[in-house]
C-alpha positions as a Markdown table, in Angstrom:
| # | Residue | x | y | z |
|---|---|---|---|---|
| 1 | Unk | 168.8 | 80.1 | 47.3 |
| 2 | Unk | 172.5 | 80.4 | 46.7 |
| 3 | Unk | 174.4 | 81.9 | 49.9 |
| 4 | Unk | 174.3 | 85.6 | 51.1 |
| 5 | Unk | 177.8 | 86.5 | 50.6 |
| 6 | Unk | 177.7 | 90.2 | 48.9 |
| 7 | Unk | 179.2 | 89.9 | 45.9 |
| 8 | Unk | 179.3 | 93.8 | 45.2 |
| 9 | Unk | 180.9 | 97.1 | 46.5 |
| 10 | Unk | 178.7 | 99.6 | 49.1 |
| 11 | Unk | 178.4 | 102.7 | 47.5 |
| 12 | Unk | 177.6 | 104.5 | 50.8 |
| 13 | Unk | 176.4 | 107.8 | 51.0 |
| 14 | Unk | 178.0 | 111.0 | 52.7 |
| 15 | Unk | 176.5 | 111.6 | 56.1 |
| 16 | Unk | 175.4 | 108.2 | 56.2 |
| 17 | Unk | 175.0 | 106.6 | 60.1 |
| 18 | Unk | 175.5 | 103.7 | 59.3 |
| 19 | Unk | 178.8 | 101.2 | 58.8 |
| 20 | Unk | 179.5 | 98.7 | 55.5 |
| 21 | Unk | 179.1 | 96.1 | 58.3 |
| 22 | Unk | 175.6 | 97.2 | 59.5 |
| 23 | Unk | 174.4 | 97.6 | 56.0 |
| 24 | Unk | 175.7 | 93.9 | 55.4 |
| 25 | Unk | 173.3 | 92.7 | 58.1 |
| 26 | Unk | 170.3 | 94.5 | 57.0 |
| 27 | Unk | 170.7 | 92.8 | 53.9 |
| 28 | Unk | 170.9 | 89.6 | 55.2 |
| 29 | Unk | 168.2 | 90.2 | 57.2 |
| 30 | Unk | 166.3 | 90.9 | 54.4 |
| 31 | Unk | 167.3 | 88.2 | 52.1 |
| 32 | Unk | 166.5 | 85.8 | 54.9 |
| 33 | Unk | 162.7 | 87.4 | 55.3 |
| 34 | Unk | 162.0 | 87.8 | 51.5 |
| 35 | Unk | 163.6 | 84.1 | 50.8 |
| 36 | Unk | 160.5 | 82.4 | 52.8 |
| 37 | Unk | 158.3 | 83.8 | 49.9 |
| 38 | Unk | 158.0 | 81.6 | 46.4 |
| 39 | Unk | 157.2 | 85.0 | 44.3 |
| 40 | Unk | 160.8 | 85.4 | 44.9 |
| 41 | Unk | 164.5 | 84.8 | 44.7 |
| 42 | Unk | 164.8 | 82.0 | 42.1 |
| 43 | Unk | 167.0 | 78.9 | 43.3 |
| 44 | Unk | 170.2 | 80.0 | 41.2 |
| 45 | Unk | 169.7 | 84.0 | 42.8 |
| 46 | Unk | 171.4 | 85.1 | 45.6 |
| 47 | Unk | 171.8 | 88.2 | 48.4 |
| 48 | Unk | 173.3 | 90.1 | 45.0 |
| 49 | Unk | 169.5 | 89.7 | 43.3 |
| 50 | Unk | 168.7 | 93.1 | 45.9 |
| 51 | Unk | 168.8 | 96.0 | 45.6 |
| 52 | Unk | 170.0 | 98.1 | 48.8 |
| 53 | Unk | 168.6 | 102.2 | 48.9 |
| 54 | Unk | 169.2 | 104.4 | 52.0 |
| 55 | Unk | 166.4 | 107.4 | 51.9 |
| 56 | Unk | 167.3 | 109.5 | 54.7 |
| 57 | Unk | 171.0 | 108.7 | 55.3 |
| 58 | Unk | 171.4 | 110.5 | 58.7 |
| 59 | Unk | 168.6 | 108.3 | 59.9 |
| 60 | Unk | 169.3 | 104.1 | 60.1 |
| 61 | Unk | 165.8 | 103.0 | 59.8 |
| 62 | Unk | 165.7 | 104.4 | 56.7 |
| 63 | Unk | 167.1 | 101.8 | 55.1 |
| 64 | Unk | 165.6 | 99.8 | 52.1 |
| 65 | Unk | 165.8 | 96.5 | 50.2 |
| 66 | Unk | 163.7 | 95.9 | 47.4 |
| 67 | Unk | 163.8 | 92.1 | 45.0 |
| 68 | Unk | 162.3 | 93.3 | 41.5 |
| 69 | Unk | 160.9 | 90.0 | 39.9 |
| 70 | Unk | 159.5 | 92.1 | 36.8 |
| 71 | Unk | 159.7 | 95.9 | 35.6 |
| 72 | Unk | 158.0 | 96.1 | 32.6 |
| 73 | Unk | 153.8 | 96.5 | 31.4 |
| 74 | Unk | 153.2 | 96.0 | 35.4 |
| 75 | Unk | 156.0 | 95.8 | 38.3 |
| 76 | Unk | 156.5 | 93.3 | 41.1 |
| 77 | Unk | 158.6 | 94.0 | 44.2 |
| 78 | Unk | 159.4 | 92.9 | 47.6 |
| 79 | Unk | 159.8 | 95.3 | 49.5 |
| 80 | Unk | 161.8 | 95.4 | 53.5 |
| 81 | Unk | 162.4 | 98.8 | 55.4 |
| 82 | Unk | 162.0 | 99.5 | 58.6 |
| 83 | Unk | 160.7 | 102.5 | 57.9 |
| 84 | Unk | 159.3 | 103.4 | 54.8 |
| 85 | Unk | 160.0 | 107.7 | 53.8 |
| 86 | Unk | 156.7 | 109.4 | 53.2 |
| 87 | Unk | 156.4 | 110.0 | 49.2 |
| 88 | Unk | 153.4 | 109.7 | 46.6 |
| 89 | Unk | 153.7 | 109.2 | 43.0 |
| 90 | Unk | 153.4 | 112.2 | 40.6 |
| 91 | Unk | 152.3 | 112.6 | 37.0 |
| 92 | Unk | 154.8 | 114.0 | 35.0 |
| 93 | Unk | 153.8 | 116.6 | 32.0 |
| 94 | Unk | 156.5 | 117.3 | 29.4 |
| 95 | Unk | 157.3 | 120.7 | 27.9 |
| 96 | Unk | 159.3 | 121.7 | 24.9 |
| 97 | Unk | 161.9 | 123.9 | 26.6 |
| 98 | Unk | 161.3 | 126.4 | 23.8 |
| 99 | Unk | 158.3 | 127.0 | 25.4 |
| 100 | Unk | 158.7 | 126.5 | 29.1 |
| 101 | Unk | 162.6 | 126.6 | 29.6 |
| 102 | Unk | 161.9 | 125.4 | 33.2 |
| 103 | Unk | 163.4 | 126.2 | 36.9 |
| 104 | Unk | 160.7 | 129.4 | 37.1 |
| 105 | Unk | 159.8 | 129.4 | 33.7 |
| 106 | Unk | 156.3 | 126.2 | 33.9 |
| 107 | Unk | 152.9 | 126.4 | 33.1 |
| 108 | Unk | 150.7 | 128.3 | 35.8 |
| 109 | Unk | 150.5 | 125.8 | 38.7 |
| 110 | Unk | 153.0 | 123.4 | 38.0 |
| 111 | Unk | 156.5 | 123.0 | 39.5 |
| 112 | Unk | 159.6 | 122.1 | 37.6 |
| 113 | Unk | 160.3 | 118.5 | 38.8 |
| 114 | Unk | 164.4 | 118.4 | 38.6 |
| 115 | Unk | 163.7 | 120.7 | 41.4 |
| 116 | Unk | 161.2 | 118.8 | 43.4 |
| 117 | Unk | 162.8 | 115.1 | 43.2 |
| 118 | Unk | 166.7 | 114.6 | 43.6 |
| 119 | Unk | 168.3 | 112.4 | 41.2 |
| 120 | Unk | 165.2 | 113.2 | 38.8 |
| 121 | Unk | 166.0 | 110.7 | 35.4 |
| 122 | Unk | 163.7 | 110.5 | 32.3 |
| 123 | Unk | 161.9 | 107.2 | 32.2 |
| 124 | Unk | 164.4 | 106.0 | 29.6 |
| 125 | Unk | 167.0 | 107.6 | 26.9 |
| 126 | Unk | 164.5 | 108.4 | 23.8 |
| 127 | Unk | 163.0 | 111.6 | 26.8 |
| 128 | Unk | 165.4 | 114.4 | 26.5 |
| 129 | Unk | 166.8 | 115.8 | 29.5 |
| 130 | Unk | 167.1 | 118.8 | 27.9 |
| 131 | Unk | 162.8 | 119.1 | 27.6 |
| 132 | Unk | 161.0 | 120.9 | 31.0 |
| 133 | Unk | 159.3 | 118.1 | 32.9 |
| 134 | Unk | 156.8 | 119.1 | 35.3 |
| 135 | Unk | 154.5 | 118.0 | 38.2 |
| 136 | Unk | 151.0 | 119.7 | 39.8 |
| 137 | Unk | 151.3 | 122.0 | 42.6 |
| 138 | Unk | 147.6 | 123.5 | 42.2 |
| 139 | Unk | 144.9 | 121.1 | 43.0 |
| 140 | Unk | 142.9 | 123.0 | 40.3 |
| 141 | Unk | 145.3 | 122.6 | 37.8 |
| 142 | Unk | 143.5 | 119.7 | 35.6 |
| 143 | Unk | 145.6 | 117.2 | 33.4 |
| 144 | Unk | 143.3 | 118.3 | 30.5 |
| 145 | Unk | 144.5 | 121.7 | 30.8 |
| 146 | Unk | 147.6 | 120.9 | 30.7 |
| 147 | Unk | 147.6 | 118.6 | 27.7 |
| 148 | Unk | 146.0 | 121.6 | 25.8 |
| 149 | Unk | 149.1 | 124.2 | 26.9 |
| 150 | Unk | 151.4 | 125.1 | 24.0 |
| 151 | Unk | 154.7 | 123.2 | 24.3 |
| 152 | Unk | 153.2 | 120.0 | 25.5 |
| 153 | Unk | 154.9 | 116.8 | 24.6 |
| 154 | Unk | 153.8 | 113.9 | 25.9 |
| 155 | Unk | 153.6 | 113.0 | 29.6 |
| 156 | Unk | 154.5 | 109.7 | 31.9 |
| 157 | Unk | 151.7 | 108.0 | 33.9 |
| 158 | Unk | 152.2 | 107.7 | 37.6 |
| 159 | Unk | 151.7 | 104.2 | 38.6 |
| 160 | Unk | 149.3 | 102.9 | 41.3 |
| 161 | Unk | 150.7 | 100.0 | 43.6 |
| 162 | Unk | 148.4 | 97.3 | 45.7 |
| 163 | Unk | 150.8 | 96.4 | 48.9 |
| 164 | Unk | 150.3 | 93.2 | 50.3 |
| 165 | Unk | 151.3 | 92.1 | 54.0 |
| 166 | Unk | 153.1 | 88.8 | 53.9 |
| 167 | Unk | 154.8 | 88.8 | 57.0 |
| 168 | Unk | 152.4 | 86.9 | 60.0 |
| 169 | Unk | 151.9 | 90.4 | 62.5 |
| 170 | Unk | 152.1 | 88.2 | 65.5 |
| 171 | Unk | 156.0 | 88.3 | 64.3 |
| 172 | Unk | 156.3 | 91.7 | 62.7 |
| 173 | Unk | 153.8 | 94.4 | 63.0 |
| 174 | Unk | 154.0 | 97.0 | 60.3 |
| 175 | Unk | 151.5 | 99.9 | 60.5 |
| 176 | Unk | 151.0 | 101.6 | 57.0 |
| 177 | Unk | 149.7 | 105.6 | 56.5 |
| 178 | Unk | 148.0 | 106.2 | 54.1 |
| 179 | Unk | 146.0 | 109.4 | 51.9 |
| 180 | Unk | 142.7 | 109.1 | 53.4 |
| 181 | Unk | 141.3 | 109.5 | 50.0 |
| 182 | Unk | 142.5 | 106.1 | 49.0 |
| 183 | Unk | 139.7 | 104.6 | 51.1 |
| 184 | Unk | 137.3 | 106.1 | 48.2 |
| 185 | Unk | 138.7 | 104.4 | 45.6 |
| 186 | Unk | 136.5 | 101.2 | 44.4 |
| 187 | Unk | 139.9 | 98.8 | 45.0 |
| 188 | Unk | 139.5 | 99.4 | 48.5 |
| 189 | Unk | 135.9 | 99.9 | 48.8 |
| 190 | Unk | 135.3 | 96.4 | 47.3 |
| 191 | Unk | 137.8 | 94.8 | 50.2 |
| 192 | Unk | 135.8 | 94.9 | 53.7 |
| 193 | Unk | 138.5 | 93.7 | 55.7 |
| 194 | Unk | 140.0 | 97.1 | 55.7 |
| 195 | Unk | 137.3 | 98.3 | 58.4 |
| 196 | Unk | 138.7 | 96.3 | 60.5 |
| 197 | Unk | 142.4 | 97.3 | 59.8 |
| 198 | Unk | 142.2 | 100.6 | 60.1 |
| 199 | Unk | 140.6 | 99.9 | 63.5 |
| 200 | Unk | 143.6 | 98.4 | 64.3 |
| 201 | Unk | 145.9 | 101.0 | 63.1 |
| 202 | Unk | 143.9 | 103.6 | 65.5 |
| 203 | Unk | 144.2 | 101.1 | 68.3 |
| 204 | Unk | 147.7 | 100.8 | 68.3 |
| 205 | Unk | 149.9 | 103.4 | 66.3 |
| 206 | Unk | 150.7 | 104.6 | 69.0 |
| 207 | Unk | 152.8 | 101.9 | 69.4 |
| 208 | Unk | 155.1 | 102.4 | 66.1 |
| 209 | Unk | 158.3 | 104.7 | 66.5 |
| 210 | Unk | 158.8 | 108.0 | 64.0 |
| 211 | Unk | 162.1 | 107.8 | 64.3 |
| 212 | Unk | 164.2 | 110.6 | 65.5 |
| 213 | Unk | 164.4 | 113.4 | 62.8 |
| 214 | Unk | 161.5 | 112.5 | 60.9 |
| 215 | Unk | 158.8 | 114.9 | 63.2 |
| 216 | Unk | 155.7 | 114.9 | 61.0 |
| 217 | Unk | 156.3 | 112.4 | 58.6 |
| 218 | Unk | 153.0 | 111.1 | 59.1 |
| 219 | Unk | 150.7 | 114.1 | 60.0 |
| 220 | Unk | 147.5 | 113.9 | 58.2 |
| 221 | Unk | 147.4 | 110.3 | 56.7 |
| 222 | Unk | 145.5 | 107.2 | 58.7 |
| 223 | Unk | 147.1 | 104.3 | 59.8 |
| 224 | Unk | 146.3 | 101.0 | 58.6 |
| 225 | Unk | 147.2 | 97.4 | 60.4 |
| 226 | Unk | 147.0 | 94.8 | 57.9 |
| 227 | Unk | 147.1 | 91.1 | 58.4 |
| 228 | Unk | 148.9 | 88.5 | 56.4 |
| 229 | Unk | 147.5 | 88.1 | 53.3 |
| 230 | Unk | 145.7 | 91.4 | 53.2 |
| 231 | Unk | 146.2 | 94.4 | 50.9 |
| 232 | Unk | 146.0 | 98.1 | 50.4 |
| 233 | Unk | 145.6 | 99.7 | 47.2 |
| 234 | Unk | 147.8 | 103.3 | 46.8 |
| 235 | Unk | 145.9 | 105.1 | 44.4 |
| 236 | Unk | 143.3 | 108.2 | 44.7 |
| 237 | Unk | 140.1 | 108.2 | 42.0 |
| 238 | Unk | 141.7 | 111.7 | 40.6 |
| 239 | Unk | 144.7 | 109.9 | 39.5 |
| 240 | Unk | 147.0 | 112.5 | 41.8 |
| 241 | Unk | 149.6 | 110.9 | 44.1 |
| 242 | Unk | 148.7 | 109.1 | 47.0 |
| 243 | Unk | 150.9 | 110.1 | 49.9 |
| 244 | Unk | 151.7 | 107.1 | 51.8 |
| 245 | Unk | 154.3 | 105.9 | 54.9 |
| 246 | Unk | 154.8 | 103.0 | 57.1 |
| 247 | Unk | 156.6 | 101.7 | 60.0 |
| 248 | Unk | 157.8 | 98.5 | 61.4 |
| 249 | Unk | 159.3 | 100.2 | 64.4 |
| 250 | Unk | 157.7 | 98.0 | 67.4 |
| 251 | Unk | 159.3 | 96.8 | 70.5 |
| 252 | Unk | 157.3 | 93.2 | 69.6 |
| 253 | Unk | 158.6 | 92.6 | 66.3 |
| 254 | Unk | 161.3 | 89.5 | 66.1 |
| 255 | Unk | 162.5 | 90.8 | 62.8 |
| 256 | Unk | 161.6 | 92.5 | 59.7 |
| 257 | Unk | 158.3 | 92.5 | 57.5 |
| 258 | Unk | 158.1 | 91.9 | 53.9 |
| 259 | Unk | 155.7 | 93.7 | 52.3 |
| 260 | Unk | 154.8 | 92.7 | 48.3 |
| 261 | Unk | 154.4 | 95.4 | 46.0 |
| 262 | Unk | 152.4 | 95.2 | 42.2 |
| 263 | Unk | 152.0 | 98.1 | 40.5 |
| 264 | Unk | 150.8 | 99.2 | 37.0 |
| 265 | Unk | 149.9 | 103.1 | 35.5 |
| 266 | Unk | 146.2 | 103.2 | 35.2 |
| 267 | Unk | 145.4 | 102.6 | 32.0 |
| 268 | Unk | 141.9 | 104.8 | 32.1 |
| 269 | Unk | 144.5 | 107.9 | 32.2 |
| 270 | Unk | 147.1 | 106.5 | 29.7 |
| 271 | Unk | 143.8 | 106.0 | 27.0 |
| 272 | Unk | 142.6 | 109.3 | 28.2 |
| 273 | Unk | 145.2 | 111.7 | 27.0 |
| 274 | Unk | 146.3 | 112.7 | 23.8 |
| 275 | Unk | 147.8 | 110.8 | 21.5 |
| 276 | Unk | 151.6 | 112.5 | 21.2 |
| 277 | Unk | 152.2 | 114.5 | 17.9 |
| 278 | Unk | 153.8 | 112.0 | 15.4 |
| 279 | Unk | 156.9 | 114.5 | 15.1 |
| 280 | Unk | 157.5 | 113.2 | 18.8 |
| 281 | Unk | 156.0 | 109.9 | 18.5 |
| 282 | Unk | 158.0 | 108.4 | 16.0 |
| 283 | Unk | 161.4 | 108.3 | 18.4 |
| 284 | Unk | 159.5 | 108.2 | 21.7 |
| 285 | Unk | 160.0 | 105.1 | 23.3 |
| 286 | Unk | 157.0 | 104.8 | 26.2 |
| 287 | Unk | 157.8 | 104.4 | 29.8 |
| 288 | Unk | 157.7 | 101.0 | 31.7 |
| 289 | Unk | 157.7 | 99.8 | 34.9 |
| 290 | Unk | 157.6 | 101.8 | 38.2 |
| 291 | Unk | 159.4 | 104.9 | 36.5 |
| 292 | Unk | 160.0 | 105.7 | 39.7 |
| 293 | Unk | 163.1 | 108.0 | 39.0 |
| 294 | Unk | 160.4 | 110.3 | 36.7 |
| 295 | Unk | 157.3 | 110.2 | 38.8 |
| 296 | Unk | 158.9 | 109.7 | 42.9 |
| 297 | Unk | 157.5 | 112.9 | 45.5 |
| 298 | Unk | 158.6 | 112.9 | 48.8 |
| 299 | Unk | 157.9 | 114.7 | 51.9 |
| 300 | Unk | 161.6 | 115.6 | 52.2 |
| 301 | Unk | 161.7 | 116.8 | 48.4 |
| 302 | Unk | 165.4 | 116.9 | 47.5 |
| 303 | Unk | 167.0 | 116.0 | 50.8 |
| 304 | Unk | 166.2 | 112.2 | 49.8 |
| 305 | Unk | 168.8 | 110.4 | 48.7 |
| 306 | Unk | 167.5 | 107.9 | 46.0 |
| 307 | Unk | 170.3 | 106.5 | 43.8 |
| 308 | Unk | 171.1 | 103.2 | 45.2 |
| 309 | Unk | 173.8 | 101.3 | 47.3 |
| 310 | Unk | 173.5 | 98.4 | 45.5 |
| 311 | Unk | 172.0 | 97.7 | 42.2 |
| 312 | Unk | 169.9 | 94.8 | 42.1 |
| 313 | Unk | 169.6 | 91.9 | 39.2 |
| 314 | Unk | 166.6 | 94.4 | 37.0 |
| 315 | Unk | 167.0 | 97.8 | 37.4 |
| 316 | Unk | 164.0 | 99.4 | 39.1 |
């Protein structure tokens, strides 16, 4: 690895509690922890390769670096945080806005999502921002229904992600929560070792720090202690998102986890739906990658601050 000197300029946020000097640490924290793993950080690529978010400014632990190796058909990250903000990923249904203009204005249980996710981006710049994206907000509402409403366009797939634990737990203990629907999903099913880890997650969560301002972050999902090596597919079998949080808040840890991310939309749904109308298709370039800036729910909706400090190398 080349050295850690930031090479870039902190964009830091209003309200933020931290300084350009502690977010210069965390980094270097992190590219220290993610740099003991071959899947990343190439010899020639240094601390500038990251990318640095801040979720929750008002609240330090917040803080996230992420090394994107690929962004594409599937995604790869690294992933370092503290603590990790409670969010799910969404499918996204688009509207002609001649139809549904949006704001109020969506099909019957649906919410427009420019008003759910802040800093809301089509997954690239052939998706107007001009048409009425949407997300589900009735459980009933199915995705066939919705392909059949007038207006519809096309929509973007919500990827699933497998998170592996690198870091060794008698170092860094992380404690994931998780949908407890993701436990019903064959992925997980088919790993037996997760018995055992959310054993451990009911044996010592107790031990993780919520951090201050962040009451209920976690209500209602289970935790999860994995060991090194071990993984945890986010996904549900209905394809909805799969609400999931974690913390490396304990007094034990010597330093940070690094947590690998793969992730890839599910193709069953993508052959599923409809093929879009070739008056669309024709300039429709489809989404890649995470599309995280499309498909992202969080817990705090629009209070989440999700354009980052720092760009990394790939854009992600």
């Amino acid at each position: 690895m080349t050295d850690n000197t930031l090479g870039r300029t902190l964009q830091i946020p209003a309200g933020s509690a931290l300084t350009a000097e502690a977010y210069k640490r965390f980094m270097e924290d992190a590219f220290r922890v993610l740099g003991r793993h071959s899947q990343y950080l190439a010899p020639s690529e240094g601390i500038d390769a990251l990318e640095l978010a801040h979720l929750a400014p008002s609240v330090p632990e917040t803080v996230l670096a992420i090394y994107l190796g690929i962004n594409d058909a599937a995604c790869n990250k690294g992933l370092v945080s503290p603590f990790l903000l409670r969010h799910g990923h969404n499918n996204v249904f688009v509207f002609d806005p001649e139809v549904y203009a949006g704001g109020e204005d969506v099909p019957a249980g649906t919410r427009d999502a420019k008003r759910l996710l802040a800093g809301f981006e089509p997954p690239n710049t052939s998706w107007s921002r001009a048409w009425t994206y949407v997300m589900v907000a009735d459980p009933s509402r199915t995705f066939a229904s919705l392909w059949a409403e007038k207006g519809y366009i096309d929509m973007v797939p919500a990827k699933f992600e497998d998170f592996t634990m690198l870091s060794d737990p008698t170092i860094s203990r992380l404690c994931t929560f998780i949908d407890p629907a993701a436990f019903d999903h064959p992925v997980n099913r088919s790993r037996p070792y997760l018995a055992a880890a959310r054993a451990r997650g009911d044996r010592h969560v107790g031990e993780f720090t919520i951090p201050a301002g962040l009451a209920g972050e976690v209500d209602g999902l289970v935790p999860v202690m994995l060991n090194r090596g071990e993984k945890l597919y986010v996904a549900r079998t209905d394809f909805g998102p799969c609400e999931h949080a974690w913390s490396n808040l304990h007094t034990d840890n010597r330093e940070m986890a690094a947590v690998n991310e793969n992730s890839a939309v599910p193709l069953d749904l993508v052959i599923a739906k409809p093929p879009v109308k070739p008056c669309y298709a024709k300039n429709l370039v489809p989404p890649k990658g995470s599309a995280d800036m499309t498909t992202d729910w969080f817990l705090r909706g629009l209070k989440v601050h999700r354009q980052p400090l720092l760009c990394g190398a790939i854009r992600g």
